[in-house]
Every structure is written in structure tokens, then in C-alpha cells.
DRENDO-1510 file (C-alpha; in Angstrom, 1 decimal, always signed):
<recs>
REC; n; res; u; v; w
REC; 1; UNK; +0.0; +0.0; +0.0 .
REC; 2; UNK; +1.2; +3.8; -0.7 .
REC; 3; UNK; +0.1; +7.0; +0.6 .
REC; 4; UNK; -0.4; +9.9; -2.2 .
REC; 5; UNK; +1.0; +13.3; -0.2 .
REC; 6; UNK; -2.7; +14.5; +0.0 .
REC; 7; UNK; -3.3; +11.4; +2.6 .
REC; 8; UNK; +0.0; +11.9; +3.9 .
REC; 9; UNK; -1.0; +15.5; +4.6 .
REC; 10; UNK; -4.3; +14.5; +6.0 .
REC; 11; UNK; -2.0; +12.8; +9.0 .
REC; 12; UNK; -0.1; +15.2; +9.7 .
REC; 13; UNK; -3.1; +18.0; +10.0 .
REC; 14; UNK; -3.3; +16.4; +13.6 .
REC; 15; UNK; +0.1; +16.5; +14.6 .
REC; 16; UNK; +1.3; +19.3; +16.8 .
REC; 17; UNK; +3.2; +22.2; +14.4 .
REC; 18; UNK; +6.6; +21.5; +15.2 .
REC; 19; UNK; +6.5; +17.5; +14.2 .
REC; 20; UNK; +4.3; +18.6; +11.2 .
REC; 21; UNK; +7.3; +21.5; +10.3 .
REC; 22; UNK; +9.8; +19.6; +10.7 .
REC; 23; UNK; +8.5; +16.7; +8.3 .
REC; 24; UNK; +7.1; +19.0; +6.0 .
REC; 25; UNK; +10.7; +20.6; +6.1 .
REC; 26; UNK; +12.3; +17.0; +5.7 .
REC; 27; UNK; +10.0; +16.7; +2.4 .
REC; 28; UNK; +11.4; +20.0; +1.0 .
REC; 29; UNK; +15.0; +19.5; +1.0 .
REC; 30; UNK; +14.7; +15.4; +1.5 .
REC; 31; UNK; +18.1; +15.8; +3.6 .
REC; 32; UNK; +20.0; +17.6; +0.6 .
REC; 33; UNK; +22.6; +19.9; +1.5 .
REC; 34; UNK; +25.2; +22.8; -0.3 .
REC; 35; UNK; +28.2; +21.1; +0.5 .
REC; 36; UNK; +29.5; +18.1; +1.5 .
REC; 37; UNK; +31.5; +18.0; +4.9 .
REC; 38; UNK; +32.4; +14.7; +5.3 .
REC; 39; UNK; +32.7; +13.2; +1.7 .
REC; 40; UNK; +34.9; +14.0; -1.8 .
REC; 41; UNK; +33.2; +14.2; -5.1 .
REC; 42; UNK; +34.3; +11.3; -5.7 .
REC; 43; UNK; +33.5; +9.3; -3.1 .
REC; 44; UNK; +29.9; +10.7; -2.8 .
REC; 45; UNK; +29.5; +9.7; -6.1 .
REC; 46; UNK; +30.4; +6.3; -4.9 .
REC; 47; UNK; +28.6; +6.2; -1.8 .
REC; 48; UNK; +25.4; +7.2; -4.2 .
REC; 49; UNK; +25.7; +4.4; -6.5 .
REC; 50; UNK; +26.3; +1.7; -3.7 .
REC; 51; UNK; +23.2; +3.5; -2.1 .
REC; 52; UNK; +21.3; +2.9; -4.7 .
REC; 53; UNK; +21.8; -0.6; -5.1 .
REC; 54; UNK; +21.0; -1.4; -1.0 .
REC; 55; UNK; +18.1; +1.1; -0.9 .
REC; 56; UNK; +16.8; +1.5; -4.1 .
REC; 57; UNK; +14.2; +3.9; -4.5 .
REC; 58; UNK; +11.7; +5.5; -6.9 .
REC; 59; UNK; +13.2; +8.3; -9.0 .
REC; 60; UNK; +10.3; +10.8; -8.1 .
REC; 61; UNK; +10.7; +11.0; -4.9 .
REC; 62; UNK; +14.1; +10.2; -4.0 .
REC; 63; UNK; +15.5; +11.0; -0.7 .
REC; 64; UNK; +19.1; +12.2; -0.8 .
REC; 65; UNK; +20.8; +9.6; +2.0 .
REC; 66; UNK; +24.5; +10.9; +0.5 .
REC; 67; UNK; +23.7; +13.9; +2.4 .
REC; 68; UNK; +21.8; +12.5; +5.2 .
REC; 69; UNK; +24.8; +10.1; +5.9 .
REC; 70; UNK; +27.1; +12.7; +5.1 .
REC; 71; UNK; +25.3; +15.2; +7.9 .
REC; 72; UNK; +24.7; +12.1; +10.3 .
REC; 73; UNK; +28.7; +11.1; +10.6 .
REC; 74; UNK; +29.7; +11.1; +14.0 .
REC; 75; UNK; +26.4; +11.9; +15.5 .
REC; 76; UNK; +24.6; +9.7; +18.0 .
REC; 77; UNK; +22.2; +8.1; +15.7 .
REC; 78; UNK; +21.4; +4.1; +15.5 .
REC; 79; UNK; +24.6; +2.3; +17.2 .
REC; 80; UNK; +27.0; +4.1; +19.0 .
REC; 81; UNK; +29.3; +1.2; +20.3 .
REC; 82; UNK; +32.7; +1.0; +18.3 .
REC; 83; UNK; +34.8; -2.3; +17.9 .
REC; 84; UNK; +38.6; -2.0; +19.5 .
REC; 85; UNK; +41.0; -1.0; +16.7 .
REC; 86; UNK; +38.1; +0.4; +14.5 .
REC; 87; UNK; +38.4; +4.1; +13.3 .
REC; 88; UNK; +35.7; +6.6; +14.2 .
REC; 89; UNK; +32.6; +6.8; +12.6 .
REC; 90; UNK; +33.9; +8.9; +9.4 .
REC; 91; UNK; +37.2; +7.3; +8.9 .
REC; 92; UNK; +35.3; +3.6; +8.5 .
REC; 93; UNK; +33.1; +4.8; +6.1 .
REC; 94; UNK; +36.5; +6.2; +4.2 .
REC; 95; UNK; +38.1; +3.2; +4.5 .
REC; 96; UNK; +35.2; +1.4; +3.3 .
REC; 97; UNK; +34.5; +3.1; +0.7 .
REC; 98; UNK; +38.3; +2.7; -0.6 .
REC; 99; UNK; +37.6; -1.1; +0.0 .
REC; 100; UNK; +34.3; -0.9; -2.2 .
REC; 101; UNK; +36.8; +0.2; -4.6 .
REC; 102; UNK; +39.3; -2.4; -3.8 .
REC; 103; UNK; +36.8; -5.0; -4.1 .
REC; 104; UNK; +35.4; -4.0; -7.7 .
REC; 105; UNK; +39.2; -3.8; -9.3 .
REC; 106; UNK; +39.7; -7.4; -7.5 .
REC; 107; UNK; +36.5; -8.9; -8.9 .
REC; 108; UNK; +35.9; -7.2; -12.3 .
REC; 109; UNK; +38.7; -4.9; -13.0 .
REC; 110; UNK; +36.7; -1.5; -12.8 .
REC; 111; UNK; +35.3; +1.0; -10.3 .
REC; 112; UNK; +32.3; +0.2; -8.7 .
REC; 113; UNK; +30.3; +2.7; -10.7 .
REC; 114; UNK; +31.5; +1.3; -14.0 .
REC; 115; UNK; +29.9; -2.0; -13.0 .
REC; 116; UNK; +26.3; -3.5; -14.1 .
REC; 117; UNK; +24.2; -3.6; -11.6 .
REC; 118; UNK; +24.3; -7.4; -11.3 .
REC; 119; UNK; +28.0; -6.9; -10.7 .
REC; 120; UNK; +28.2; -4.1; -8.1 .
REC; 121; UNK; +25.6; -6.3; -6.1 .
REC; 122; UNK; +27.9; -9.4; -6.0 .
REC; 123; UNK; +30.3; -7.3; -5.3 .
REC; 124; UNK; +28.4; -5.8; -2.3 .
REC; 125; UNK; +27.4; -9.1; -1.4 .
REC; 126; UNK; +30.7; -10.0; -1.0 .
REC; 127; UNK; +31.6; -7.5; +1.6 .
REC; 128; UNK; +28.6; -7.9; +3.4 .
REC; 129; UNK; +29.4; -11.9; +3.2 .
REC; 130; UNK; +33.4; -10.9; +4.7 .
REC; 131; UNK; +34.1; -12.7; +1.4 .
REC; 132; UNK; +36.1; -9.7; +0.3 .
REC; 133; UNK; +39.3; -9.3; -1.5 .
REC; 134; UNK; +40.9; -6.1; -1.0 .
REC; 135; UNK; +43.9; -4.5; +1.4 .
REC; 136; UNK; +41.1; -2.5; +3.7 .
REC; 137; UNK; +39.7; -5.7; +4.9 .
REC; 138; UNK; +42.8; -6.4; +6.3 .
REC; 139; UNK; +42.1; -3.6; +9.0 .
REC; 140; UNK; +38.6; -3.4; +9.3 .
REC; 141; UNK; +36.0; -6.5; +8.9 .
REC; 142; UNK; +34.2; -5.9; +5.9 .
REC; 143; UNK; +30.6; -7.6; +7.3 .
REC; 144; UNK; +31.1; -4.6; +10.0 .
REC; 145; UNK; +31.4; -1.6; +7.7 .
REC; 146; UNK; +28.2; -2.9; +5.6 .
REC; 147; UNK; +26.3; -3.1; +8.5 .
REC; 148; UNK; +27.3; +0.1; +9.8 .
REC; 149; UNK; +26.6; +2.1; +6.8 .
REC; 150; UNK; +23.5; +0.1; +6.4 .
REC; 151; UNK; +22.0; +1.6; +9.7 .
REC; 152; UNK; +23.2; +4.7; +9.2 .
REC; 153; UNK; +21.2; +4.9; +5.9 .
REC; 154; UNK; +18.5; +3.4; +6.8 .
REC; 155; UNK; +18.3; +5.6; +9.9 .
REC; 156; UNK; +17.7; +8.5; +7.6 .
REC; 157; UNK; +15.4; +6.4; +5.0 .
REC; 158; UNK; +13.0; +5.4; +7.3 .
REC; 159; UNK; +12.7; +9.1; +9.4 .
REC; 160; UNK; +11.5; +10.5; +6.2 .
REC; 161; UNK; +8.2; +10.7; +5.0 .
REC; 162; UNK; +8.8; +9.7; +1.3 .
REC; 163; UNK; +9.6; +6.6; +2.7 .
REC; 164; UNK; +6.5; +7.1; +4.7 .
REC; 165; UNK; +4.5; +7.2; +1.7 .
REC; 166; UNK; +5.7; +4.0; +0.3 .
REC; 167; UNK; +5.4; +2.0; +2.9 .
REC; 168; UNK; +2.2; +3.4; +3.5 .
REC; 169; UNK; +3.1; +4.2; +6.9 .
REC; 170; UNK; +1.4; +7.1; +8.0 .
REC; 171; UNK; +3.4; +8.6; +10.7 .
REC; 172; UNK; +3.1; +8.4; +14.2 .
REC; 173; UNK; -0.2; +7.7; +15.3 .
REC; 174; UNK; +0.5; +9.5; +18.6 .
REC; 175; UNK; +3.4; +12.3; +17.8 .
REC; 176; UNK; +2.9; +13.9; +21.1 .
REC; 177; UNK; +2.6; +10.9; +23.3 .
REC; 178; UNK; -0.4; +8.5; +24.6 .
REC; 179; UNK; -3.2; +10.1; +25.4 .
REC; 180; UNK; -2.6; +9.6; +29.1 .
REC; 181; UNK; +0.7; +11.6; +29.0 .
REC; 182; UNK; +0.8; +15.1; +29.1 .
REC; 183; UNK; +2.6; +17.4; +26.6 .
REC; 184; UNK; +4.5; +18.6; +29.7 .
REC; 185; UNK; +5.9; +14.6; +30.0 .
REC; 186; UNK; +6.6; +14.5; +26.4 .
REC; 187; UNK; +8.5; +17.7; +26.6 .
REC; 188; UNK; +10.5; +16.2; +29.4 .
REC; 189; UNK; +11.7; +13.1; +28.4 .
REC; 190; UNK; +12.5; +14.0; +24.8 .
REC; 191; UNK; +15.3; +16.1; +26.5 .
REC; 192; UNK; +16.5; +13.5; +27.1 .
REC; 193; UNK; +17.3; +12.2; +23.5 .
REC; 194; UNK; +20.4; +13.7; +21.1 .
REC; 195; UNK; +18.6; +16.4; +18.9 .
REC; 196; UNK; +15.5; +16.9; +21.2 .
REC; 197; UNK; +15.8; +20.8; +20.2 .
REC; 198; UNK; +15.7; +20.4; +16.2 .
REC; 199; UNK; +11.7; +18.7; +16.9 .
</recs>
């Protein structure tokens, strides 16, 4: 099932004005931004096409995840546990992203976006599999950088309502809280999370 924005809309007439300005916000720039902080050219072309292939989506309404990931580095969203020996948050997704690379020219001779799309999956399999060939596996585990840019992605996917729409999802049914909780309450404990201020 898929929500049309006019449904989508109809939802969010009951939410308070901040959730519904902040997701009407979200739908506007869909997590674009000017510039890069974290990323090269190159590699954000990269990180796009490998996107693509683990979250593919429709090309109306496509979220930009490049620059949510790229705006989500190093902050406390999804997992925020690190392995021993592992670089920070932006470094693994360099490395990995050099081992995407590593991994194409081992299996098939070519960058990763030079591939078919049959190709840069069984190459993505592969890492996610730890069945990797390339010199960056050697200092991180492979299986642990797919998963980690996997939730970071997915973080953003699923917090936006485009991805709302086509799961036909239609928000949260309570955005304030249960009805037996006060908007006082709700206040109070979502100090409590990272980002309370930006809902």
C-alpha cells in the first residue's frame, strides 16, 4: 500500500506544528545539503551508486541519503558502540569506501560505478558476506562496515516521510505521546534524546 501526499497531509493535520514543520521541512530539502562536509566528489558519487543498489528507491521521490549520511557522521544516531582498533565513525566509512573500490578492481577490473548492476551487487554481497578481496579488509571486517553504513542509511530512509508514503506508513499515530501523558511529560523526556531541540 502507498500513501499519495494529500493522505500523507491529511495525517499530519493532527500533529502538533513542530512535528508537522519539521516533516514538511524534511519533504522540502529530503536531507540535501550545499556542500559536503564529510565526503569527496568522488566518493559521494560512490557512496550514491552503492546506495542505490542497498536502498533502491523511486526516482520521483528520492531522498538524498549521501547527504543525510554525510550530515549524520559522528552523530549519536542508531549504534554508537565502536569495535577496538576500529576508526571513528567517518574514517570507517573512508576506508570502506576505498575497499568498495578495492573490491570491484579485485572482482571485475573496474570502479564500482562502471559496473552493471548485477556486478556491483555481487560485489556488495561480497563484503557484506566478509568474502572480500581487497587490502582495507585487512584492517577493518568488511561484514562490519556494511552493517554500519546500512544503519546509518537506513536511519535517515525510514525518518522520512517519502519513505513514509511507500510504505504506506502514515506517521506516528500518537506524535505527542499516549493520550494519558501530558505534553509537559513529552517535553520532558524528549530532552532526554540527542537532537531533542531540532523537533
Amino acid at each position: 500500500m502507498r500513501l499519495s501526499r494529500k493522505e500523507l497531509s491529511g495525517y499530519m493535520e493532527n500533529w502538533d506544528d513542530r512535528t508537522r514543520a519539521v516533516l514538511v521541512l524534511r519533504m522540502e530539502e529530503r536531507f540535501r545539503r550545499l556542500a559536503l562536509e564529510h565526503f569527496s566528489s568522488d566518493e559521494a558519487v560512490l557512496l550514491g551508486a552503492v546506495l542505490d543498489r542497498l536502498i533502491p528507491q523511486d526516482e520521483g521521490e528520492r531522498i538524498d541519503l549521501v547527504g543525510f549520511v554525510d550530515g549524520a557522521l559522528g552523530k549519536p544516531l542508531g549504534r554508537g558502540d565502536r569495535r577496538e582498533g576500529i576508526p571513528e565513525e567517518a574514517g570507517l566509512f573512508h576506508k570502506g569506501l576505498t575497499g568498495i573500490q578495492e573490491t570491484a578492481q579485485a572482482m571485475f577490473g573496474r570502479s564500482f560505478v562502471e559496473l552493471h548492476e548485477t556486478q556491483q551487487d555481487a560485489v556488495l554481497g561480497a563484503i557484506q558476506d566478509g568474502a572480500a578481496k581487497g587490502g582495507v579488509w585487512r584492517d577493518i571486517p568488511s561484514p562490519y562496515f556494511f552493517t554500519r553504513l546500512m544503519t546509518k542509511a537506513l536511519t535517515g530512509y525510514c525518518a522520512h516521510p517519502f519513505a513514509w508514503m511507500r510504505m504506506g506508513f502514515p506517521g506516528p499515530s500518537y506524535p505527542e505521546g499516549y493520550v494519558w501523558i501530558t505534553e509537559q511529560e513529552v517535553q520532558a523526556r524528549r530532552r532526554h534524546f540527542p537532537g531533542w531541540k531540532t523537533l
